[in-house]
C-alpha positions as CSV (number, residue, x, y, z in Angstrom):
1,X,28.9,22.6,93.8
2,X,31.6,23.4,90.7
3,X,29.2,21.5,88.9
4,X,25.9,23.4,89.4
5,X,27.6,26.5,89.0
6,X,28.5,25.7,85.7
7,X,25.6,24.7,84.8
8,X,24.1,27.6,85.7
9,X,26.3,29.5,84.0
10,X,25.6,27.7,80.3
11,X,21.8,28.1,81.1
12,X,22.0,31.4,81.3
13,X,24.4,32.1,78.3
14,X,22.0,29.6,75.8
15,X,18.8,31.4,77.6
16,X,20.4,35.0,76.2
17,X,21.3,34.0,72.4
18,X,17.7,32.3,72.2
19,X,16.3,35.9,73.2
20,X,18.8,37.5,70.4
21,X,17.8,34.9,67.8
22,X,13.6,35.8,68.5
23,X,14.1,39.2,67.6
24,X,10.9,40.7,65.2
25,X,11.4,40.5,61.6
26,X,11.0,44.1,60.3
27,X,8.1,44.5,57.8
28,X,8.4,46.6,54.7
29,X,5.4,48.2,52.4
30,X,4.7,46.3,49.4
31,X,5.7,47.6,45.7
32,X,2.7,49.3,43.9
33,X,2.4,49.9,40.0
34,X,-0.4,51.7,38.0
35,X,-0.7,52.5,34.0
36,X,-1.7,55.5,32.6
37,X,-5.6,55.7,32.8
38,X,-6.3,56.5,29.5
39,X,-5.5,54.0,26.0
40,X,-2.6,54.7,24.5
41,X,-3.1,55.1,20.8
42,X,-0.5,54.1,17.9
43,X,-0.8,53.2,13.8
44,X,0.1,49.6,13.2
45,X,3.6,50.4,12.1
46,X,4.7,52.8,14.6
47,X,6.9,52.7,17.9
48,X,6.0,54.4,21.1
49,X,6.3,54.3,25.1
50,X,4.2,54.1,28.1
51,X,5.0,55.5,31.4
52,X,3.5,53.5,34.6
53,X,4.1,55.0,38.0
54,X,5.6,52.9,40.6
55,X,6.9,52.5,44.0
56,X,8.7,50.7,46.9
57,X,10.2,50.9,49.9
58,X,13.3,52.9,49.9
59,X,15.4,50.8,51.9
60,X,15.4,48.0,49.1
61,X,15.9,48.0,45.1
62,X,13.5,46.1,42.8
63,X,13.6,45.4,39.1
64,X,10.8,45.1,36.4
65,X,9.2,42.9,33.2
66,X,7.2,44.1,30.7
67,X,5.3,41.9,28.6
68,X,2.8,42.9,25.3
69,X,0.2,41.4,23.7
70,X,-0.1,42.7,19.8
71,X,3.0,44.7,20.9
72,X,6.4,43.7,20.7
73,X,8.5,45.3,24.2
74,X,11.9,46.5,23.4
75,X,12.8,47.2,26.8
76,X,11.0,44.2,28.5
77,X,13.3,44.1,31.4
78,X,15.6,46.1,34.3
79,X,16.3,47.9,37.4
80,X,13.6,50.2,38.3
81,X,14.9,53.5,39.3
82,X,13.0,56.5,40.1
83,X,8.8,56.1,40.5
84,X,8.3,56.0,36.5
85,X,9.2,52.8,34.2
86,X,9.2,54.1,30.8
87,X,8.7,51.1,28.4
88,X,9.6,51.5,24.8
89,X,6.9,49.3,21.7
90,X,6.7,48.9,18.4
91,X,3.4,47.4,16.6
92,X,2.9,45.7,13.6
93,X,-0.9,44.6,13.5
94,X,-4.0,47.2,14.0
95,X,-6.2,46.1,17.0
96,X,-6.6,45.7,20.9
97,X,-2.7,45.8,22.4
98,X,-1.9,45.8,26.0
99,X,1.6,45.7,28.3
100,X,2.1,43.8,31.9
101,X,4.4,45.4,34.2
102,X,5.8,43.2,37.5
103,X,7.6,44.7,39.8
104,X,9.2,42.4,42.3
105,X,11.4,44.1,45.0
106,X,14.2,42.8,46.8
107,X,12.4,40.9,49.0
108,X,10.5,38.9,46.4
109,X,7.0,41.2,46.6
110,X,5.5,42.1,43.7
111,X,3.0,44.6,42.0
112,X,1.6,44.4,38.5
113,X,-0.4,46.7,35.9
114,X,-1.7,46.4,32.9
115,X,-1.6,49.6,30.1
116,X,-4.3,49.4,26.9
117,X,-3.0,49.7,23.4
118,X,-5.2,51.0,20.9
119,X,-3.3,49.9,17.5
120,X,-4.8,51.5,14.1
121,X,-4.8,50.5,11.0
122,X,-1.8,51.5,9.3
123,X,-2.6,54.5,6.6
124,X,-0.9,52.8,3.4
125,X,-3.2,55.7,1.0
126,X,-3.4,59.5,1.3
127,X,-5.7,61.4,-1.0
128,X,-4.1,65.1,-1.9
129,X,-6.8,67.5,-3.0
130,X,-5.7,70.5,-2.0
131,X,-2.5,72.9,-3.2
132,X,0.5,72.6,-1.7
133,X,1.1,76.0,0.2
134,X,3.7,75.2,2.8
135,X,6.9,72.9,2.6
136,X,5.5,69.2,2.6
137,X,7.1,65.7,2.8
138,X,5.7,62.7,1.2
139,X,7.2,60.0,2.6
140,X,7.6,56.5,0.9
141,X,5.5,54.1,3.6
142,X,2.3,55.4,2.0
143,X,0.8,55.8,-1.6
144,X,0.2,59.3,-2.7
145,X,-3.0,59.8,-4.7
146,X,-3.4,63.2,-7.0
147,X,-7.6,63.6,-6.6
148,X,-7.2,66.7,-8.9
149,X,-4.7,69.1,-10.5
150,X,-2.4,70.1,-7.8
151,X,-0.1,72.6,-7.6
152,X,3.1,72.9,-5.3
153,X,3.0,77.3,-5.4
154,X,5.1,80.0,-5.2
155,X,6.9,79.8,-1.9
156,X,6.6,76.1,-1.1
157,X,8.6,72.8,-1.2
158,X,7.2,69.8,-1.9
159,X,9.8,66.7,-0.9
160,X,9.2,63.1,-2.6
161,X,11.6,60.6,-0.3
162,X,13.3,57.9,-2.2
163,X,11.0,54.9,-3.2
164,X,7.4,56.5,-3.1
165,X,4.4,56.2,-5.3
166,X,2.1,58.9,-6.4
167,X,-1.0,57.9,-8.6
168,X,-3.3,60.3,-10.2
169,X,-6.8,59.5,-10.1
170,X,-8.7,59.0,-13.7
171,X,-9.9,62.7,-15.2
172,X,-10.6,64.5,-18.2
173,X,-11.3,68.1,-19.0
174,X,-10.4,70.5,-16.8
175,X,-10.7,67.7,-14.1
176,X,-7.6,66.1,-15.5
177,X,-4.9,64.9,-12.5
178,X,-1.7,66.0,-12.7
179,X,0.9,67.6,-10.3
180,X,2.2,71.1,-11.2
181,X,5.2,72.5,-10.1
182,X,4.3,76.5,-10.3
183,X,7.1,79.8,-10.8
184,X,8.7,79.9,-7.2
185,X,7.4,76.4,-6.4
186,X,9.9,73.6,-5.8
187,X,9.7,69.8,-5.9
188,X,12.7,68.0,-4.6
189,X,12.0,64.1,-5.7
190,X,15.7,62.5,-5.5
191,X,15.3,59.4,-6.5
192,X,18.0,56.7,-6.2
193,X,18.6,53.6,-9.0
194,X,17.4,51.2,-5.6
195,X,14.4,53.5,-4.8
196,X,13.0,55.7,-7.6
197,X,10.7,57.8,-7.4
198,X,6.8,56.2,-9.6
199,X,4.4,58.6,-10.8
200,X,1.5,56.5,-11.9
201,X,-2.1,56.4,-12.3
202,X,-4.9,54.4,-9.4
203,X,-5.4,51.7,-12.1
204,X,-1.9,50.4,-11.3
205,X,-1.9,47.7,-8.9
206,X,2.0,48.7,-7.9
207,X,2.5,48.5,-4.6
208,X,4.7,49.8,-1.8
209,X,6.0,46.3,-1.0
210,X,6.6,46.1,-4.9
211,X,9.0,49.1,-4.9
212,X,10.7,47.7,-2.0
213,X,11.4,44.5,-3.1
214,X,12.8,46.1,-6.1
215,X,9.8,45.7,-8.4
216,X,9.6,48.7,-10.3
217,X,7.4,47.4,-13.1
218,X,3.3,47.6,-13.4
219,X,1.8,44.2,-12.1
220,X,-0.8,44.5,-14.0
221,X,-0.8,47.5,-16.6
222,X,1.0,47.2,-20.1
223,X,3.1,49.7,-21.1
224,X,1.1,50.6,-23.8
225,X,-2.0,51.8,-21.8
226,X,-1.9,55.8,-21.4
227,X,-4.1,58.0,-20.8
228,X,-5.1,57.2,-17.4
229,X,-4.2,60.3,-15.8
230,X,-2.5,63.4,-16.6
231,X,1.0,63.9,-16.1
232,X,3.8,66.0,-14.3
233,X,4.2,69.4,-15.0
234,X,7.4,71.6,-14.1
235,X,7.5,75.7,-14.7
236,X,10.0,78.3,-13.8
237,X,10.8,82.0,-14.7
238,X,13.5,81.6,-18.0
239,X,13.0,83.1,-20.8
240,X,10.4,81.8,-23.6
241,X,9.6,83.2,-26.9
242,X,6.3,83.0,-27.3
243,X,4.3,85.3,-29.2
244,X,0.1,86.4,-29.5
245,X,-0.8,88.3,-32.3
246,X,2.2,88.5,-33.5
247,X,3.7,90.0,-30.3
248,X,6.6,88.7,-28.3
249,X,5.2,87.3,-24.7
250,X,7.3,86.9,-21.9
251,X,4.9,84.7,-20.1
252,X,1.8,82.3,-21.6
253,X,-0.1,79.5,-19.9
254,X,0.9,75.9,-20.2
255,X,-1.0,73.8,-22.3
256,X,-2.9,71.4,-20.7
257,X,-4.0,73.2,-17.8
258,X,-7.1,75.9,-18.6
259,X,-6.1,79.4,-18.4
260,X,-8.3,80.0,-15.3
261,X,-5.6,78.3,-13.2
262,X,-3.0,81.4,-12.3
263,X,-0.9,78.2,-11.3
264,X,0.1,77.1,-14.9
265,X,1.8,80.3,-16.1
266,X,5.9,80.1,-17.2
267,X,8.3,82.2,-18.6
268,X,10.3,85.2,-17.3
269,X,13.5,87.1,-17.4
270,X,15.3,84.3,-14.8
271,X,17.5,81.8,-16.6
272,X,19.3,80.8,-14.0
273,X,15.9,79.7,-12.5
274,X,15.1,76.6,-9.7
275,X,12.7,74.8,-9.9
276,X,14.3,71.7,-7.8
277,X,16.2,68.2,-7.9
278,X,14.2,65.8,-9.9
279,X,16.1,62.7,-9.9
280,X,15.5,58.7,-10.5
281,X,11.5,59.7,-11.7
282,X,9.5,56.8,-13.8
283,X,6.4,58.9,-15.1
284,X,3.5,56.5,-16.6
285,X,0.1,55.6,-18.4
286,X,-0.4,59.6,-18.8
287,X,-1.8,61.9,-20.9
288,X,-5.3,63.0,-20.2
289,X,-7.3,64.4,-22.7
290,X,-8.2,67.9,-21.6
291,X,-10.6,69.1,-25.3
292,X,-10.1,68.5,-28.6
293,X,-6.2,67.5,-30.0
294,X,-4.9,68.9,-26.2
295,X,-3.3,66.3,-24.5
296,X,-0.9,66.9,-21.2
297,X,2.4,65.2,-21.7
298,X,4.3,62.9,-19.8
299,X,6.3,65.6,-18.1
300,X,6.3,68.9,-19.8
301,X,8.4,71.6,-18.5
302,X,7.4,75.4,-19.0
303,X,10.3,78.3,-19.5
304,X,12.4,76.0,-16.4
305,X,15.9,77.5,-15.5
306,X,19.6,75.9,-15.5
307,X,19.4,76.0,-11.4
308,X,17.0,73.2,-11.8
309,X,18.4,69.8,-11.1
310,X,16.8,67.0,-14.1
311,X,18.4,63.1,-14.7
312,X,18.0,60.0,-14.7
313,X,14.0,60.3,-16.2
314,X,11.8,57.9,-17.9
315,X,8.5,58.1,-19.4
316,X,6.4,55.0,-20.2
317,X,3.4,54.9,-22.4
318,X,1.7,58.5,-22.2
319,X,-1.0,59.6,-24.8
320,X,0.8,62.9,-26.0
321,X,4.3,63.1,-25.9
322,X,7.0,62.0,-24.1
323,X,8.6,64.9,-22.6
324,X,8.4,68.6,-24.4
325,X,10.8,71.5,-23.3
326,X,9.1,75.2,-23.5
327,X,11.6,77.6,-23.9
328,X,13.9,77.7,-20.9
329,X,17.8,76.5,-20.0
330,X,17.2,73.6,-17.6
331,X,20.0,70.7,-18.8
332,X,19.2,67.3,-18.2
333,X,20.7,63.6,-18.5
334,X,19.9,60.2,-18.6
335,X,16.5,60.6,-20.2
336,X,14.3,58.0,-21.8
337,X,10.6,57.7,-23.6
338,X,9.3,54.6,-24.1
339,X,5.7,54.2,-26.5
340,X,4.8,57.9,-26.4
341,X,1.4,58.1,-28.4
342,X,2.9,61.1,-30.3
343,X,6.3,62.4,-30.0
344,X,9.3,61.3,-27.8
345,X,11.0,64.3,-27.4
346,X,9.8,67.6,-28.2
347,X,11.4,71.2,-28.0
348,X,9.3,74.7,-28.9
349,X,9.7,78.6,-28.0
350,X,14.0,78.7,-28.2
351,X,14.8,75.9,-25.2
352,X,18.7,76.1,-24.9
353,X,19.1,73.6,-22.5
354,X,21.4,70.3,-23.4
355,X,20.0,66.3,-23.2
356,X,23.0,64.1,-22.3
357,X,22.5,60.3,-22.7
358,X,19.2,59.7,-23.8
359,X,16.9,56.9,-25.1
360,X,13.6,57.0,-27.6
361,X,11.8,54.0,-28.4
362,X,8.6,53.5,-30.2
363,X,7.6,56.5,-30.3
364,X,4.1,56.7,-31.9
365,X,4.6,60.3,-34.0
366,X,8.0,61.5,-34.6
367,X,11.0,60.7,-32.0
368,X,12.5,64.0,-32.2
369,X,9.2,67.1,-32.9
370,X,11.9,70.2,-32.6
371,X,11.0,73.9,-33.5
372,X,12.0,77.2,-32.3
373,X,11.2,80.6,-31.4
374,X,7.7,81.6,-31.7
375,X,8.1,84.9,-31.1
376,X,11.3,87.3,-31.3
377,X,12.8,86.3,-29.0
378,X,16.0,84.3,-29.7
379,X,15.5,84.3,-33.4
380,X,19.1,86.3,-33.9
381,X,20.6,84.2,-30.7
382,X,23.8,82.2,-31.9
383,X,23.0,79.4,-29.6
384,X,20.1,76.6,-29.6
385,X,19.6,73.1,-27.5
386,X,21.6,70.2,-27.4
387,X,20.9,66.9,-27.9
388,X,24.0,64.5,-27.7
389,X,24.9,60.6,-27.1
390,X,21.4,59.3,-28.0
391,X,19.9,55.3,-28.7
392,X,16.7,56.0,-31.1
393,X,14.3,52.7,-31.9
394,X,11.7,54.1,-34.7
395,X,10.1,50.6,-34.5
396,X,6.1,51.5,-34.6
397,X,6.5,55.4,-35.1
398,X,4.3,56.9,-38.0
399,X,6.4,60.5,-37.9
400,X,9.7,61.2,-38.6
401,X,13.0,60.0,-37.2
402,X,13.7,64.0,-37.3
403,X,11.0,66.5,-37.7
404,X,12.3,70.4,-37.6
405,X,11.3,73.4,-38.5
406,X,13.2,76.0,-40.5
407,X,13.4,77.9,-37.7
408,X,14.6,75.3,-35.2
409,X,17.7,75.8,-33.3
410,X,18.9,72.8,-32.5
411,X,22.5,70.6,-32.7
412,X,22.2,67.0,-32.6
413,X,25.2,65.0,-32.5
414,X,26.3,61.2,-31.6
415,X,22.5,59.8,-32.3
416,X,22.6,56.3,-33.3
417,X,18.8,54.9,-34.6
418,X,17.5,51.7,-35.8
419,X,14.0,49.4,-36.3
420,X,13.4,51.6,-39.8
421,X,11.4,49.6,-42.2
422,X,13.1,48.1,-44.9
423,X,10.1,48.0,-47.4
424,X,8.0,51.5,-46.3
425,X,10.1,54.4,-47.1
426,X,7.3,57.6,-46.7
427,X,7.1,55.7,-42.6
428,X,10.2,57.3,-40.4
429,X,11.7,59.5,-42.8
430,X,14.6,61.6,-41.6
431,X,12.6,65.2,-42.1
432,X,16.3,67.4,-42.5
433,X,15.9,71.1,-44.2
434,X,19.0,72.5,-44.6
435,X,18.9,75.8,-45.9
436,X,17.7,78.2,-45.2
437,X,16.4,78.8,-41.6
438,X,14.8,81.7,-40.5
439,X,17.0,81.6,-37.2
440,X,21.1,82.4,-36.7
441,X,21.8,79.1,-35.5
442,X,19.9,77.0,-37.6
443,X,20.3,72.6,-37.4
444,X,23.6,71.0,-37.0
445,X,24.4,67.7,-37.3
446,X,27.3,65.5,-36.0
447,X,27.8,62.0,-36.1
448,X,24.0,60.4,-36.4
449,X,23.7,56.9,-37.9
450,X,21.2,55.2,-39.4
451,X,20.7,51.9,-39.0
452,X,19.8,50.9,-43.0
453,X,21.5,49.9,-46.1
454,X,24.0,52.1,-47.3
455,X,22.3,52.3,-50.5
456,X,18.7,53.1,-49.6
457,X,20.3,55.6,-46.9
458,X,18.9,58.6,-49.4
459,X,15.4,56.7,-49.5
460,X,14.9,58.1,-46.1
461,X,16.1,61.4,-46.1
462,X,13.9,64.4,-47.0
463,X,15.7,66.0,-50.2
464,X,12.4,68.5,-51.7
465,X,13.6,71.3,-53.3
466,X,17.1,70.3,-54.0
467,X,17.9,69.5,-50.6
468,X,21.3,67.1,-50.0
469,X,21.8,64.3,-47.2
470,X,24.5,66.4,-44.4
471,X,27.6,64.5,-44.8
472,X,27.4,63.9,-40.9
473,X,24.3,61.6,-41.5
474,X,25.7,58.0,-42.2
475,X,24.3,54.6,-42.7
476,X,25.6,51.9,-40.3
477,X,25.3,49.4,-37.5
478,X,27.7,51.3,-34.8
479,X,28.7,53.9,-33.5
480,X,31.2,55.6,-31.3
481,X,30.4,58.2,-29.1
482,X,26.6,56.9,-28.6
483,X,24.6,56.6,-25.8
484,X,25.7,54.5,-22.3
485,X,22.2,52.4,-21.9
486,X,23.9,51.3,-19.1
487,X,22.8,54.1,-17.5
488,X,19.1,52.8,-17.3
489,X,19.2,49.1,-16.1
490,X,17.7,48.0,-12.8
491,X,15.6,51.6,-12.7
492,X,13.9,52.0,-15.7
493,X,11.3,49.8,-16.7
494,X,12.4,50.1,-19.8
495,X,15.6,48.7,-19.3
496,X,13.5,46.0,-17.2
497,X,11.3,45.3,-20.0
498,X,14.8,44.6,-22.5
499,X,13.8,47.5,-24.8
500,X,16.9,49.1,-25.4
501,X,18.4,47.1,-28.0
């Protein structure tokens, strides 16, 4: 009877657990995922996000993966959080893209969507045909192409970033390219030694992954071709001394830009003027013919004030010349012309401004073209422009080593110059007058050497009218206090090319 009872008893306890153990299983709603109905559009090159909508039952987590095809996920995996997955792409190649999204929750269900991504073709070119008018950024992942003469106005900023390209498409006439910066206008293009800024024309085959890489010279253009375009123009509000008719003018159009454009007018009462930073700039193959014997320079910069920022420039191979100063106070440093088809550096209407550290080689006139007031302004001024620690090559130039005017105001000191010809004296001449000028400050001299024999030094020195040879004109093959060429390699395609020697 024990016996029964007992097993009874078990039955009934094994009978109750088998009930507890058969319990239902409790079901819970599947995940669910969807991606934005319409395409997401991007420029090869670009990151960006989609946002899919999601849910799941709140009683368990779940987690996602995110998967592209001609898109590379940055965030292709986590905890889900919320009923939006935000997942971050970038893209590389134009055409079709899409992303996969699972979402699995905790209890191994899963949902999945598919977003489209429309990837464009990366703009590598822009076209500017219109005036800048409000503060603009050109950036250096994309080419910049003048289709015209543009102005940055009064009132407006144009910013070059480090490393960017601008070519100017061919013109001649008054259909010549070039970039003018107008009174009021600023351009801020600070260049670095690693990055500078290339002003170029559409023939040049230089390229944005050239730059990068550290390629700064033409692929395919010598140095010698100019013309191609027109060139970089800069004017402010300082004072000029121009004159018409005999009269003093306070303000006169640029040349190379026609007098119907209000845009290329210079000169004021403002020395202290701004025109902007201009900094690491490589200007080439300019120079456009615009009529007869007018030809824009490389850069040419109109009545610009001292606030204005201007170093570390080259020019390389442009038609006119080099660079020419118009009036104006604007100092500048590191500065070199390479194969100007005229001058290399020219000054007109009383510039008082000071060149530090400069180079000129080959140019194809004179190297230095250097006259003063035009009007009366600044005739009676005891001060002139500066030109000091300089490296001249007069290999190739049919002008003068020195061309001035008797009523140029200039002091040029600590000039060393070299490649004169040893057999052509009337061929780069030193052109020195030295009494009198028609201007208070006149032409000093201070330390320049000549690179010739001692005894044919007076062979190349102007001496009409019983002129003498300044004492501060030497022959030799040194000299202390020159120029630091240093100053130019890895940036400069001249330095690149081995030119300054």
């Amino acid at each position: 009877m024990k016996k029964l009872i007992l097993s009874m008893l078990m039955g009934a306890v094994f009978f109750l657990g088998a009930c507890k153990e058969e319990e239902p299983v409790v079901e819970y709603a599947a995940p669910s995922a969807s991606a934005p109905a319409a395409i997401t559009s991007v420029t090869a090159g670009q990151s960006s996000k989609v946002a899919f909508t999601v849910s799941f039952d709140s009683k368990l987590t779940a987690t996602y993966t995110a998967t592209g095809t001609n898109v590379t996920v940055t965030n292709g995996q986590g905890s889900i959080s919320g009923s939006t997955v935000e997942v971050n792409f970038s893209t590389k190649n134009d055409g079709a893209g899409a992303i996969k999204l699972v979402v699995t929750d905790s209890q191994g269900k899963t949902a999945e969507a598919t977003a489209v991504i429309g990837v464009a073709k990366e703009i590598t070119e822009v076209i500017v045909t219109s005036n800048i008018t409000t503060n603009t950024t050109w950036d250096a992942k994309k080419v910049w192409i003048l289709g015209g003469r543009i102005a940055v106005t009064s009132g407006a900023t144009l910013t070059i970033e480090p490393g960017t390209i601008i070519k100017g498409q061919a013109g001649a006439g008054a259909s010549a390219t070039a970039l003018i910066v107008a009174r009021g206008g600023k351009l801020n293009a600070a260049g670095t030694a690693t990055k500078p800024i290339i002003f170029t024309s559409v023939a040049d085959k230089l390229s944005i992954a050239d730059v990068a890489a550290g390629k700064f010279a033409s692929p395919n253009l010598e140095p010698t071709v100019n013309g191609l375009w027109g060139g970089l123009i800069i004017l402010g509000k300082a004072k000029i001394s121009a004159s018409s008719s005999g009269a003093q003018k306070t303000e006169v159009q640029i040349e190379g830009i026609p007098t119907s454009d209000p845009n290329g007018l210079y000169g004021g009462s403002d020395d202290a003027d701004n025109s902007g930073v201009f900094k690491y700039i490589s200007v080439r193959h300019g120079g456009t013919e615009i009529g007869s014997g007018n030809e824009i320079n490389g850069i040419t910069l109109g009545g610009v004030g001292s606030g204005t920022v201007f170093e570390n420039i080259e020019v390389v191979g442009n038609q006119d010349d080099g660079i020419e100063w118009f009036g104006g106070t604007v100092n500048g440093k590191n500065i070199v012309v390479w194969g100007a088809g005229d001058d290399g550096l020219d000054t007109d209407q009383a510039f008082r401004g000071t060149i530090t550290n400069f180079a000129i080689i080959s140019a194809g006139g004179s190297s230095f073209e250097l006259d003063g007031p035009e009007g009366t302004f600044g005739v009676d001024l005891n001060v002139g422009h500066t030109f000091d620690k300089g490296f001249v090559n007069v290999s190739g130039s049919a002008g003068h080593f020195i061309d001035n005017d008797a009523n140029t105001q200039v002091k040029l000191s600590n000039i060393y110059a070299t490649g004169f010809s040893t057999t052509v004296f009337t061929q780069n001449i030193t052109e020195v007058f030295t009494t009198p000028y028609t201007t208070t400050y006149g032409v000093k001299f201070e330390n320049i050497v000549l690179n010739v024999p001692s005894a044919d030094l007076a062979k190349y020195i102007d001496k009409s009218a019983g002129k003498t040879i300044p004492s501060a004109i030497t022959a030799g093959t040194t000299i202390t206090g020159g120029a630091d060429l240093t100053q130019f390699a890895g940036w400069s395609w001249t330095a690149i090319a081995n030119k300054l020697k």
